[in-house]
C-alpha positions as CSV (number, residue, x, y, z in Angstrom):
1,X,0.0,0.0,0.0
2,X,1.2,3.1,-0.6
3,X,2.0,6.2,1.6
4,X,-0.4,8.2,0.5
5,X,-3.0,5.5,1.0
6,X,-2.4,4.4,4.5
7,X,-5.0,5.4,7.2
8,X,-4.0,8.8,8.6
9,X,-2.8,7.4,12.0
10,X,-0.1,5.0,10.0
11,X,1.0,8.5,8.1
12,X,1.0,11.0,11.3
13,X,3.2,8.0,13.0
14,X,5.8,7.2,10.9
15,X,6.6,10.7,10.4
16,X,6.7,11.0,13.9
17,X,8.8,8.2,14.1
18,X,10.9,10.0,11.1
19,X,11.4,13.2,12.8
20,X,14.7,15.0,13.9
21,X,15.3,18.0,16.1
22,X,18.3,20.5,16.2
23,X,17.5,20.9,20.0
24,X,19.6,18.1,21.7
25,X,17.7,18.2,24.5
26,X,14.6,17.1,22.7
27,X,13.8,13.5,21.4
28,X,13.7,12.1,17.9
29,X,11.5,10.2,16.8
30,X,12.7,6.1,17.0
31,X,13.2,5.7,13.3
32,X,15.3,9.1,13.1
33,X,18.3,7.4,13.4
34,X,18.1,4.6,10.8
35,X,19.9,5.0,7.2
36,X,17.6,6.0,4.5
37,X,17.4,2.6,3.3
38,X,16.7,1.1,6.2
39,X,13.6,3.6,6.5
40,X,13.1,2.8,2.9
41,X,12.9,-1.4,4.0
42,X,10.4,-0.6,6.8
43,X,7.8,1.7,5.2
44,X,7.7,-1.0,2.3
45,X,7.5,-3.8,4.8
46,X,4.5,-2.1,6.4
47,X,2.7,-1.3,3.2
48,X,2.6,-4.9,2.4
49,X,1.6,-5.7,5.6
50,X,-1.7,-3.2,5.4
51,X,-1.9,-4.4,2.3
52,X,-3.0,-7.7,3.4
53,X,-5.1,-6.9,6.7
54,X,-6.7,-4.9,3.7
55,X,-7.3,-7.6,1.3
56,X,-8.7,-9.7,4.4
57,X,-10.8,-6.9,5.7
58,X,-9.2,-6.5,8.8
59,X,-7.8,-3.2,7.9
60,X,-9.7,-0.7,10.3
61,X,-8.3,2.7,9.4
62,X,-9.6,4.4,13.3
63,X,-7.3,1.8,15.4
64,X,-3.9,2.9,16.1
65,X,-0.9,1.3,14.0
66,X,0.4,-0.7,16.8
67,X,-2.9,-2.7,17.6
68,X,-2.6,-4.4,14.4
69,X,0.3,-6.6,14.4
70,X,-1.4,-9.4,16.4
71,X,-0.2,-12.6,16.5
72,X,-2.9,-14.5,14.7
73,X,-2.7,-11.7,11.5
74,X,1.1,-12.1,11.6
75,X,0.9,-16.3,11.6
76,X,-2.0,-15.8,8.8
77,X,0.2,-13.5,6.7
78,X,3.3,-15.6,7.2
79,X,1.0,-18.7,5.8
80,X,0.0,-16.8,3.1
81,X,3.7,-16.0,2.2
82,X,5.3,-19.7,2.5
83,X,3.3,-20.8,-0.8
84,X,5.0,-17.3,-2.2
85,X,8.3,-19.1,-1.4
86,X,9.3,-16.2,0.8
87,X,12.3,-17.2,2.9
88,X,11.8,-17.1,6.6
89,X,14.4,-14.1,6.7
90,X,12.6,-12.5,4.4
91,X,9.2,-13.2,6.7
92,X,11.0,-11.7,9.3
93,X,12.5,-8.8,7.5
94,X,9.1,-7.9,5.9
95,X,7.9,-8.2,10.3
């Protein structure tokens, strides 16, 4: 799924996550210090992720972002992957 068309708590979180301040007494965000790439990895992981709970219908746009990694949605996506013969590191990259 795309940026753009994530549910607006996804959006408002990773940017949150993303941001930086010049005032070192002041937190950054917990993605702030990762590599482009490595932010690059994770918003692309997560895309495909609500791309699925999407697809099943389990995508509810007004729940926060971290209520939706359950365990039974991240065993059903994994079984949907294996057929997809998607490594197990990938599984757990794409996590």
């Amino acid at each position: 799924m795309r940026f753009e068309a994530r549910p607006a708590l996804d959006q408002a979180a990773w940017t949150a996550a993303r941001s930086t301040s010049a005032d070192i007494f002041e937190d950054a965000g917990s993605a702030a210090h990762l590599r482009g790439a490595t932010q690059q990895n994770r918003v692309h992981a997560w895309g495909r992720f609500l791309t699925f709970l999407d697809l099943e219908g389990a995508l509810d746009r007004e729940v926060p972002p971290e209520t939706r990694p359950t365990r039974e949605r991240i065993g059903a996506w994994i079984r949907l992957m294996r057929p997809m013969q998607c490594a197990s590191t990938t599984q757990r990259m794409l996590l």
